[in-house]
VMD Tcl script that draws the C-alpha trace (Angstrom):
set ca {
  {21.42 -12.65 3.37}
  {18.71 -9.90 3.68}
  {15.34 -10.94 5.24}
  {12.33 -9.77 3.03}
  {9.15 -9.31 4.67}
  {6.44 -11.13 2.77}
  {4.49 -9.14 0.10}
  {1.80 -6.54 1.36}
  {-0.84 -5.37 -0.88}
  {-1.43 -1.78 0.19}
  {-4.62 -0.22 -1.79}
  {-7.65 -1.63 -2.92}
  {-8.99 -1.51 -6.03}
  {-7.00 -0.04 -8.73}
  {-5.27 3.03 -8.04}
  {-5.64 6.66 -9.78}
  {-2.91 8.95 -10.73}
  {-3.25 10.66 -7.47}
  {-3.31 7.72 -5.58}
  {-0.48 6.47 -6.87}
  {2.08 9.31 -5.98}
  {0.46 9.36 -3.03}
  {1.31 5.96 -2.31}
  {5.01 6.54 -3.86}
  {5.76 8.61 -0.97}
  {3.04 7.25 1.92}
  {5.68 6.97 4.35}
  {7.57 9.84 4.14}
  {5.78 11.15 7.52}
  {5.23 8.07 9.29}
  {6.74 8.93 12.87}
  {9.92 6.20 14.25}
  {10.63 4.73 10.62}
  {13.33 6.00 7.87}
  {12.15 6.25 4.71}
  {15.25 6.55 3.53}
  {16.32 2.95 3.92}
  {13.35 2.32 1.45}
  {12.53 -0.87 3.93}
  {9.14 0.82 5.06}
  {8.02 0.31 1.22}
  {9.79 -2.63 0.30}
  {7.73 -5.54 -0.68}
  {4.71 -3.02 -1.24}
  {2.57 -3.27 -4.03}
  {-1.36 -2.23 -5.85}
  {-3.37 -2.33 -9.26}
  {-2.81 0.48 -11.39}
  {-4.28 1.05 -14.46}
  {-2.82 0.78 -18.51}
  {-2.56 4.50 -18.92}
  {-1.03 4.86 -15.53}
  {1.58 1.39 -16.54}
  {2.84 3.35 -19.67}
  {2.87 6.74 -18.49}
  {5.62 5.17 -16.32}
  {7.33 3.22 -18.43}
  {8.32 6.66 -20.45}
  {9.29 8.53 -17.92}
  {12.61 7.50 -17.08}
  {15.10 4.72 -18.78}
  {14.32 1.36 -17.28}
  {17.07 -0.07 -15.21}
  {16.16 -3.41 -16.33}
  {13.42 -4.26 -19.17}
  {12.08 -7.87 -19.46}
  {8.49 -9.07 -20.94}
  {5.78 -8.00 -18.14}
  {8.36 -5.94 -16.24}
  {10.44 -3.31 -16.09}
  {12.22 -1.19 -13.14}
  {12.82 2.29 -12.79}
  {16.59 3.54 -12.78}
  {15.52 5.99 -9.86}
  {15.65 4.57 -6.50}
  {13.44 5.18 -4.26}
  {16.21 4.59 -1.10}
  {18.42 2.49 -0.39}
  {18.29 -0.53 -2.75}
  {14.82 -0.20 -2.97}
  {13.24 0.90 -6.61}
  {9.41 0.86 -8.47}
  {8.85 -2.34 -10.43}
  {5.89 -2.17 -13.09}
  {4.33 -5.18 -13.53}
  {1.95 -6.33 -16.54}
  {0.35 -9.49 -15.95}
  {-2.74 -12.05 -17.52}
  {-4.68 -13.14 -14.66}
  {-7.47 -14.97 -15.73}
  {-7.51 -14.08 -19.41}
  {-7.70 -10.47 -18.43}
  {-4.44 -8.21 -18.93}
  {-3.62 -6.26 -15.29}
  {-1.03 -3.61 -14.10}
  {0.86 -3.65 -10.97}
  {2.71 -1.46 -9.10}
  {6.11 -2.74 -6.29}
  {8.40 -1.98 -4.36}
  {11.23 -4.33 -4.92}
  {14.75 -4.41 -2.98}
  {17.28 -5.34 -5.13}
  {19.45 -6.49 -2.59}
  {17.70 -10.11 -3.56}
  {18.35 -9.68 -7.33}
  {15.19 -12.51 -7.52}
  {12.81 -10.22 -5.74}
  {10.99 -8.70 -8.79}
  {9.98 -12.65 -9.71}
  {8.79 -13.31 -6.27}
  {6.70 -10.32 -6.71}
  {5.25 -11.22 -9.83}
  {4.50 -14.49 -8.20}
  {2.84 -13.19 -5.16}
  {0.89 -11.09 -7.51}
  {-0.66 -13.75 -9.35}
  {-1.21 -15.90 -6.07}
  {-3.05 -13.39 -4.09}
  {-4.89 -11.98 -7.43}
  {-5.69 -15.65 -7.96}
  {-7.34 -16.70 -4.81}
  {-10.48 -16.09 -3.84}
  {-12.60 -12.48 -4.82}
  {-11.86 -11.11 -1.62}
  {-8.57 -12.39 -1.26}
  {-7.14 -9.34 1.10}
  {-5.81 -10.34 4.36}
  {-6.72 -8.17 7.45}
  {-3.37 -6.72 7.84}
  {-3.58 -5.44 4.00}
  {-7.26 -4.07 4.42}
  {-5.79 -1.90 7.61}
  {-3.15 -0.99 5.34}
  {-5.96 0.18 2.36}
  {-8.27 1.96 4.76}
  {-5.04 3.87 5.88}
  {-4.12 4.68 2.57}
  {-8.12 6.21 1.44}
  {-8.87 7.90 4.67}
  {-8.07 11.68 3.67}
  {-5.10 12.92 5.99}
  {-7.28 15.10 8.50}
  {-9.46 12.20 9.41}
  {-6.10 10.22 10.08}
  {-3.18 10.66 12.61}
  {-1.36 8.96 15.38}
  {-1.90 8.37 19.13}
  {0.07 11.37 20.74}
  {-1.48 11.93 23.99}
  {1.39 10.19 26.35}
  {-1.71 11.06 29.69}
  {-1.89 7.84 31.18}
  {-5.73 8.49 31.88}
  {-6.66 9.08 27.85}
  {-5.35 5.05 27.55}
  {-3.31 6.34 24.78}
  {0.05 6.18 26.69}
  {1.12 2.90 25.81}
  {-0.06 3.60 21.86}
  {2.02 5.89 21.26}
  {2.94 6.54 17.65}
  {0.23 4.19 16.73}
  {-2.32 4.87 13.61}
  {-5.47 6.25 14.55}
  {-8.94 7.08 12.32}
  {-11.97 8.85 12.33}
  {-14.61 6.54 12.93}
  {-18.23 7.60 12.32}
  {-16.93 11.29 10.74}
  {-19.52 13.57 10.40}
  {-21.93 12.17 13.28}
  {-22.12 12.64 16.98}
  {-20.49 10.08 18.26}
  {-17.47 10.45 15.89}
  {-14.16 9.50 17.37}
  {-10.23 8.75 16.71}
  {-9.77 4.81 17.31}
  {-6.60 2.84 16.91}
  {-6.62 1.42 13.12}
  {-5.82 -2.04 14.16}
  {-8.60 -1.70 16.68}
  {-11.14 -1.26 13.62}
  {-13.73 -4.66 13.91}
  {-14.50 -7.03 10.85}
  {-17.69 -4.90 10.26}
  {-16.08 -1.28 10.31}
  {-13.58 -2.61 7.91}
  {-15.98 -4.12 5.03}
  {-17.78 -0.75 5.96}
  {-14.93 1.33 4.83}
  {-13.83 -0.49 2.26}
  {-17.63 -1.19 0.76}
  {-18.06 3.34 1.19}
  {-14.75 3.14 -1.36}
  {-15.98 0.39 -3.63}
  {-19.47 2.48 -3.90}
  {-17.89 5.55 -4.74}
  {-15.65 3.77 -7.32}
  {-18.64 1.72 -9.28}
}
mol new
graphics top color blue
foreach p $ca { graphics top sphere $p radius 0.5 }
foreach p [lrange $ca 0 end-1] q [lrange $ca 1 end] { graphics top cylinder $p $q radius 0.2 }
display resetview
């Protein structure tokens, strides 16, 4: 039986057009994974919006079509293909965006349900591992890159490969740090600069 990692909420908020292909292929230059396995997305998921839900839905013929849910016939790799999600949560109709491998023929339902538990929880329901994973995915691409530097005296040797970000961009004491580094307070400060700009 294939293991599935548990369900990882990967944006905050509710995603734009662009954000959403961007997040479609977010991978695709990650250094030491293959995308084309489709097991760096699998089990991936964010909000989208209605327009974004339908615009979808028409673009290619569903491989499967049941209420709340359909999948697209184009894989992404491997067995791994988009699942659009519709779902009431709290009286208030939502759309949803995952990855799903289909090597578990159950997995879109045990998205679904992950969905609705995590949406369901409390207001900031967003574990620390899937705020990382939403600061990665705002950041622009020149504030963001990976630890390269293998000079034992930078004490980036042993990160190799890891995430880094621009903390503090635009002021003097600006400077790459490791994203899982990031404190409690830089996070809610990233995530509260996105939330601004959205409202």
């Amino acid at each position: 039986m294939t293991a599935h990692p548990p369900f990882r909420k990967v944006l905050d908020g509710v995603a734009t057009r662009e954000q959403m292909f961007q997040l479609f292929s977010r991978h695709k230059d990650t250094p030491g994974i293959d995308p084309l396995s489709g097991t760096p997305y699998s089990a991936e998921w964010f909000e989208i919006t209605a327009s974004e839900y339908h615009f979808m839905l028409d673009l290619l013929p569903p491989l499967f079509m049941r209420t709340g849910m359909s999948g697209m016939s184009e894989y992404k790799a491997g067995n791994v293909t988009s699942v659009f999600f519709a779902i009431r949560i709290r009286g208030r109709e939502r759309w949803f965006h995952g990855f799903c491998d289909l090597t578990d023929r159950q997995s879109p339902d045990k998205m679904r349900a992950a969905i609705i538990a995590h949406e369901t929880r409390a207001s900031d329901s967003m574990t620390r591992e899937e705020k990382l994973e939403a600061i990665w995915n705002i950041i622009p691409v020149e504030l963001r890159g990976t630890a390269r530097n293998a000079d034992p005296e930078t004490g980036w040797a042993e990160h190799q490969g890891k995430r880094t970000i621009l903390v503090n961009a635009g002021r003097r004491d600006a400077a790459f740090r490791l994203l899982d580094d990031l404190s409690e307070l830089e996070i809610e400060e990233f995530l509260s600069k996105v939330r601004l700009r959205r409202s």
